[in-house]
Structure formats: structure tokens, C-alpha cells
N, C-alpha and C positions, 0 to 999 in steps of 0.2 A: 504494500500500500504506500503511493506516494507522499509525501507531505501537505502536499495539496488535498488529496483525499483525506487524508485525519485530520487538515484543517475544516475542510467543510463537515466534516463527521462530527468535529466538536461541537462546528456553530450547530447545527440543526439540532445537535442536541440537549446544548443548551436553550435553546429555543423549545424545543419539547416541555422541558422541564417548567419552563413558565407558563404553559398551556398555549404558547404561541403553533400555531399549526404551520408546521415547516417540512411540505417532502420532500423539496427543490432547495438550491441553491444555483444562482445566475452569478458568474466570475465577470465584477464587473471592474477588478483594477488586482495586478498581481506583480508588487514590490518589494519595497522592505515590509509591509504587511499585505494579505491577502482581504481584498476588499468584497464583499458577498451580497446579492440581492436573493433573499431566502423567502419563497413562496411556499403558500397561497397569504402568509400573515403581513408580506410586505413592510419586512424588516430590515435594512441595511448591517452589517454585522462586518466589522473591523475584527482580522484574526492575527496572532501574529506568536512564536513560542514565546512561554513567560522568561525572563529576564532581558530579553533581545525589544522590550517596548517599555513606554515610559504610560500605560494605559491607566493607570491610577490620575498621574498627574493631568492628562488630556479628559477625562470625566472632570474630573474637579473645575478644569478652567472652561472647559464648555459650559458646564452649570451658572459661573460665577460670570461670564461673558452675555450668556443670554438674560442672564440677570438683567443689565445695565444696556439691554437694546443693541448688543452687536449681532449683524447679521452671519450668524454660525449654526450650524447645520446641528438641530436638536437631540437630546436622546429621546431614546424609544420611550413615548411618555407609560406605553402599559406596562413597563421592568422598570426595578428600581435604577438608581444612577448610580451601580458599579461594576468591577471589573469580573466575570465569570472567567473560571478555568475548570477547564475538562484536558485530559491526555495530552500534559505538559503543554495547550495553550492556553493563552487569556485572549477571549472574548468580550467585544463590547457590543452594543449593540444601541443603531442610532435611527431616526425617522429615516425613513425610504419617500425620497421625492421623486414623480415623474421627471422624466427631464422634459423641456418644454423648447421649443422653436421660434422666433430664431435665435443662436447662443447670445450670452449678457452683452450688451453694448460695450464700447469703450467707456461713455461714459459713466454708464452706471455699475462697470466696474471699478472704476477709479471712486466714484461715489460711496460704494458699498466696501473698498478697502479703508477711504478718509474714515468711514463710522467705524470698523471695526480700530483701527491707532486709535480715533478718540474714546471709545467704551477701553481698549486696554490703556490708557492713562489712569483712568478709576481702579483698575484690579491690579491691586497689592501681592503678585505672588514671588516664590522665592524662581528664579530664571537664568539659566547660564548665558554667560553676553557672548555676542557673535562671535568673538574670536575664539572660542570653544570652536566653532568649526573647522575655523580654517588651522587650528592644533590637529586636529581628527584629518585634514588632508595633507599636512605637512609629515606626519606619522607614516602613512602611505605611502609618501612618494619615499621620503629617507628608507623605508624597509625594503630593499628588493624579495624578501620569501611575502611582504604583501602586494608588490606590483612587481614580479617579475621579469614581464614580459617589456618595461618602459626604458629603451637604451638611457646608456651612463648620460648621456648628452643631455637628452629629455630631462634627467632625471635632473641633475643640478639644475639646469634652466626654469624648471617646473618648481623645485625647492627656493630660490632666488626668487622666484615670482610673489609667489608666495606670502614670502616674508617683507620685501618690498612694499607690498600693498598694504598689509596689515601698519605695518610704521605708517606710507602714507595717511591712510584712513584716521588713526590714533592720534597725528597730529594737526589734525584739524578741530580737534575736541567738539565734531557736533554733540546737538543733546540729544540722549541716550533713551529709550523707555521700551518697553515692551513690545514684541516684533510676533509676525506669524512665524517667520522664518523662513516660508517657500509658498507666498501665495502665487502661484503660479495657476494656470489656466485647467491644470490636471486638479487641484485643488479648492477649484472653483465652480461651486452646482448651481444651475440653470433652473431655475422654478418657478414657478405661477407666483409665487410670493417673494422673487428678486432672488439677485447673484446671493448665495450662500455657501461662507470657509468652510472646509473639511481637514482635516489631517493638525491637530492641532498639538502636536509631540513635539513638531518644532521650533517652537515658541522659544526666544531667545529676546536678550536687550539688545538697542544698539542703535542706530542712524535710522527713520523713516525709509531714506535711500538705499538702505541694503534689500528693505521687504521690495522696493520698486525695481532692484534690479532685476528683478526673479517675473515681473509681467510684463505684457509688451507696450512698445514703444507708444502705440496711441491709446494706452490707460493711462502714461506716463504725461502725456500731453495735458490730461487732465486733472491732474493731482494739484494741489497748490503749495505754492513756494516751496519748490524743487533745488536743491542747490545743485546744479548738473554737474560740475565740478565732480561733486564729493558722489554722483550716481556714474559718473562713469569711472570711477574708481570702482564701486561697487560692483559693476557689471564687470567689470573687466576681474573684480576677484570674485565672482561666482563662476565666471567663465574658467579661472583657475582651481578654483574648488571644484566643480564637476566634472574637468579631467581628470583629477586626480582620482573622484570614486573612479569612475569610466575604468581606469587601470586597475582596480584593487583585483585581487585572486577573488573567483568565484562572483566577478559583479556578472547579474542576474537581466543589468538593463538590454532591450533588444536593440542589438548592433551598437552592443557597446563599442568594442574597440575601434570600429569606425568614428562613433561622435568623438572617443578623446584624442585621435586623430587629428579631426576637424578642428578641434579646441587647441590642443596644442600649436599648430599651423594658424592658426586667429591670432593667438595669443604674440606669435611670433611675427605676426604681419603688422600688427597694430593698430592704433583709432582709425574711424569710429568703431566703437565695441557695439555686437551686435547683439540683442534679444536672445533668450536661450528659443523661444518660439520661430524666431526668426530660422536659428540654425538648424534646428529639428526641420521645419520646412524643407529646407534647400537639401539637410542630405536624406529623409524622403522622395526627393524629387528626382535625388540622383539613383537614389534605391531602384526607383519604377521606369525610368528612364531606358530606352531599348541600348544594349553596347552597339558602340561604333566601334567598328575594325577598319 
């Protein structure tokens, strides 16, 4: 039985157990956690194994978030608001929305990210700041038994990168507050009732500009008082940072090693820094594209 099957085997099960009626489960996002549409009870169900998630803390701030009017994706109001574990996973389980046509506007994605900055200015929790991250990709690139496959050249260029960015960013002392951490468009649901956050694990302090470097460019248009200065720093060190996953042993993303490719060879090219949405496009495009000989 694969991982995937004892993940959906837990959700459904756990979903039994609350008299939620579940004989299906629909794989509707499959990452660092396994994201699930569990029928006929139309339940959404975040799976992932226990220690490898932060699922206590993502309940908590989803709770405290909807509190104070940020637009975040609900729990399942018929379960209580915590973390189930069956056969060493932890299960959450959140409202299931239609998705709805056509996807969220630019601007009222940019709208619907200003409220959820300004609801987390209100909520006091404890949150590692951005540069936890890019520790976690600087770790990566320095270990070759964790990337490999990433030549010596890459490798100091990619670690120098890196470390560059974080100084820059650091000394410009923007003000700091509570971050989604990747509201990116994959973390963004489409519903009858507005753009709604998901994946809220990565929540983190730090610059407005870092949550902006992660959407595309015409949310960005709409955001207000932008220091672009300090977002194209930021984009250009996410662009850094998700090479560096891209190379880790065992990354799971599809065609990886191509986007950190793509990322590396950006990175080396230089401004303007491009949208991760942007890049994801153009090497889909080249994915589906017939070869020329």
C-alpha cells in the first residue's frame, strides 16, 4: 500500500468516525501535504505524516484569523477545531468550496491579501521570521548527500546568492509583522464568497514584500505602497529559495529538476526578476511544445 493510499485511508477514516459519510476521496493537490476532496460529506481534509506538519499551529491560526475577518479558508464547522491522527498521520479537516469561474481577479486578489496583512497585524502569535527559510535552503545547497545532483559551481553560486540577499533585505530594516509565507495562486481558492488563503503552516514574520513576491505581477500592481526596491529583492530571493528545494534528494515537485534549472539560469541572467507564475508558464509551455530537430 502506497503512502498515498494510507493517506486517504486515514482521512476517510477519520471522517467515519465523526459520522461524516466518506467512501471517496478526490486528490485534489499532492505536496509537502496530501490535499483531499472526501465525498458524498464534502469535506476538504489536509493529510500529511505526524511530525513532518506544523497542523496544530495552522488550526489555531485559522481559528484566530477568521476570528478578526481574514479571508481564510474555514474548518469543517461539523468537527471540532483539531488535529486527528490515524496510522502515523495527522488529519485536519476544513470547509470544501466549489471552485467557481472565472478565477479571482487581480484585483481582488490583491484586495483579499491587503485584509488578510491587516486581520494578521491583530493576531499575537509566536512565528519564525522569514529568514528561517532561507536557513532551511542555504542547508540544502551547503549539503551535497541533500542536493546531490547540483554541480560544485551551482553550488557556491547558489550559496553566495543566498546569503547576499538575506544581508540585502536585513538592511533595509522594513517593518516586520506576520506573513502567509506563500500566498501564491496554488494557495488561493476561488469561491462564491471571494478569493480564500489555504495552507497556513507557513506563516512566518517579515516584509509585506516577501508575501508579494510569491503572487503575480498584476496583484502586485494593486497592492498599496509597494517599496519595489525591497520586492524585487524578495522575488529574486524566492527565486533563490525554490531552487534550492527544486534540488533537494527526493523533491516530489513535477519536473523539478527542470524549474531549478530554469531558476538557476534566471538567477544568473538577472533583472527584471520574474513571477514564480510567470516561470511555471513559460516552462509548461516549453513542456507541451512539439521538439524541433
Amino acid at each position: 500500500m502506497t503512502d498515498v493510499t494510507r493517506a486517504i485511508s486515514a482521512a476517510i477514516s477519520v471522517a467515519a468516525s465523526l459520522d461524516l459519510p466518506a467512501d471517496d476521496a478526490i486528490v485534489v493537490h499532492n505536496s509537502n501535504k496530501l490535499a483531499l476532496r472526501l465525498t458524498p460529506c464534502d469535506v476538504f481534509a489536509r493529510v500529511a505524516f505526524v511530525g513532518q506538519e506544523v497542523a496544530q499551529f495552522e488550526v489555531q491560526l485559522a481559528q484566530r484569523l477568521a476570528e478578526v475577518g481574514c479571508p481564510v479558508c474555514p474548518l469543517e464547522p461539523r468537527t471540532g477545531p483539531r488535529v486527528y491522527t490515524r496510522d502515523d498521520f495527522a488529519v485536519t479537516l476544513w470547509t470544501y468550496f466549489e471552485p467557481v469561474t472565472p478565477h479571482t481577479s487581480p484585483v481582488d486578489y490583491a484586495t483579499a491579501l491587503e485584509q488578510l496583512h491587516a486581520g494578521m497585524r491583530k493576531v499575537d502569535v509566536p512565528s519564525p521570521r522569514f529568514t528561517d527559510r532561507i536557513t532551511e535552503a542555504e542547508e540544502i545547497v551547503a549539503d551535497p548527500d541533500r542536493s546531490p545532483e547540483l554541480a560544485d559551481a551551482d553550488r557556491v553560486f547558489l550559496g553566495g546568492r543566498l546569503a547576499s540577499l538575506r544581508r540585502a533585505i536585513d538592511e533595509r530594516g522594513a517593518v516586520e509583522q506576520l506573513l502567509h509565507g506563500e500566498p501564491h495562486p496554488g494557495n488561493v481558492l476561488s469561491t462564491k464568497n471571494g478569493p480564500l488563503f489555504i495552507d497556513l503552516e507557513t506563516c512566518c514574520r517579515g516584509p509585506v514584500e516577501f508575501d508579494l513576491a510569491h503572487v503575480p505581477e498584476a496583484v502586485c500592481e494593486h497592492y498599496p505602497s509597494v517599496d519595489q526596491g525591497l520586492l524585487d529583492e524578495c522575488r529574486q530571493l524566492v527565486i533563490a529559495m525554490v531552487a534550492a528545494w527544486r534540488w533537494e534528494l527526493g523533491d516530489q515537485f513535477p519536473n523539478g529538476r527542470r524549474f531549478g534549472e530554469e531558476l538557476l539560469r534566471l538567477l544568473r541572467e538577472g533583472p527584471p526578476w520574474p513571477t514564480l507564475d510567470t516561470v511555471t508558464r513559460r516552462l509548461d509551455g516549453l513542456e507541451k511544445s512539439p521538439q524541433v530537430t
